[in-house]
Steps between C-alpha positions, in 0.01 A plus 500: 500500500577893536242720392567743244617792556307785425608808314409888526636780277592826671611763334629335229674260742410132590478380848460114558450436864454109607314449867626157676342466886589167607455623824112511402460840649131645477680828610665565157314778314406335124732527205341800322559699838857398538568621122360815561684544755863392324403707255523791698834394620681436192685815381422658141847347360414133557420384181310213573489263850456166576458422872375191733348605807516174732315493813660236751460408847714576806735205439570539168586899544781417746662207277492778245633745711756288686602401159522836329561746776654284770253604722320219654136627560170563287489812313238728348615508174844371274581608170697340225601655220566345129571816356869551454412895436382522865539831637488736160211751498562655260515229137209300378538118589328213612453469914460094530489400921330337731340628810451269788262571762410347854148500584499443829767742572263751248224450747658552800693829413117617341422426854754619732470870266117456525446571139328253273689187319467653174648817564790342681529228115475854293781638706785206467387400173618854401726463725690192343418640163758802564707242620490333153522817325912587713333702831625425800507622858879374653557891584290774641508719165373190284251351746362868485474516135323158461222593778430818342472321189289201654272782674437669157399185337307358762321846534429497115286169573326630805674369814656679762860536589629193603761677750284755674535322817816371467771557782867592408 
């Protein structure tokens, strides 16, 4: 039996996010944390959201990947939308997705970029969340928008830029 999702109001707007970790992680930071944090994601003209964040294990990331993407290896994070007004900013509506995330993959990026597990969860759940909400980084000029906007977000809830020692 699923538990039930729980609800939050923010600013007027409902966000129901559902937390499935089959892959047992004691990594994941709790529910409460991870809806703070989507909170901060979603923009102003989502009206309401309903997203399951799924934890899953190596194995399970690359069937989803090779699947989905064609790309046969474990990935940090997948997102599928429901929302067939993906990608407008700028109308109220209803954001419905799921956000798929490898823990072991999780905890070895947290590792390789010696920052801590959490930080490295906070960064592609608001990462995938964009994702939901139409972002996307296939050209320079977009990836740029969407990690300013991931660095202003994850700034507003305390962490650090997730690119400061990135390469390019």
């Amino acid at each position: 039996m699923q538990p039930k999702p729980r609800r939050r109001a923010v600013r007027g707007n409902t966000v129901t996010l559902t937390l499935q970790n089959p892959a047992r992680s004691r990594s994941v930071p709790p529910l409460a944390t991870l809806r703070r944090w989507a909170r901060a994601a979603l923009a102003p003209a989502t009206a309401n959201a309903a997203i399951t964040v799924r934890v899953v294990s190596g194995t399970e990331s690359q069937r989803l990947n090779h699947g989905f993407r064609g790309k046969d290896y474990a990935t940090n994070v997948l997102s599928f939308s429901y929302d067939q007004g993906a990608g407008n900013h700028t109308s109220a509506r209803r954001l419905e997705g799921d956000l798929v995330l490898c823990a072991p993959v999780v905890w070895k990026e947290a590792r390789a970029q010696k920052k801590p597990v959490a930080a490295h969860y906070a960064h592609l759940l608001v990462h995938g969340l964009l994702h939901l909400q139409g972002h996307d980084h296939e050209d320079d000029a977009a990836a740029e928008r969407m990690e300013r906007r991931e660095r202003r977000i994850l700034a507003s809830l305390g962490f650090p830029d997730p690119y400061r020692n990135e390469i390019r």
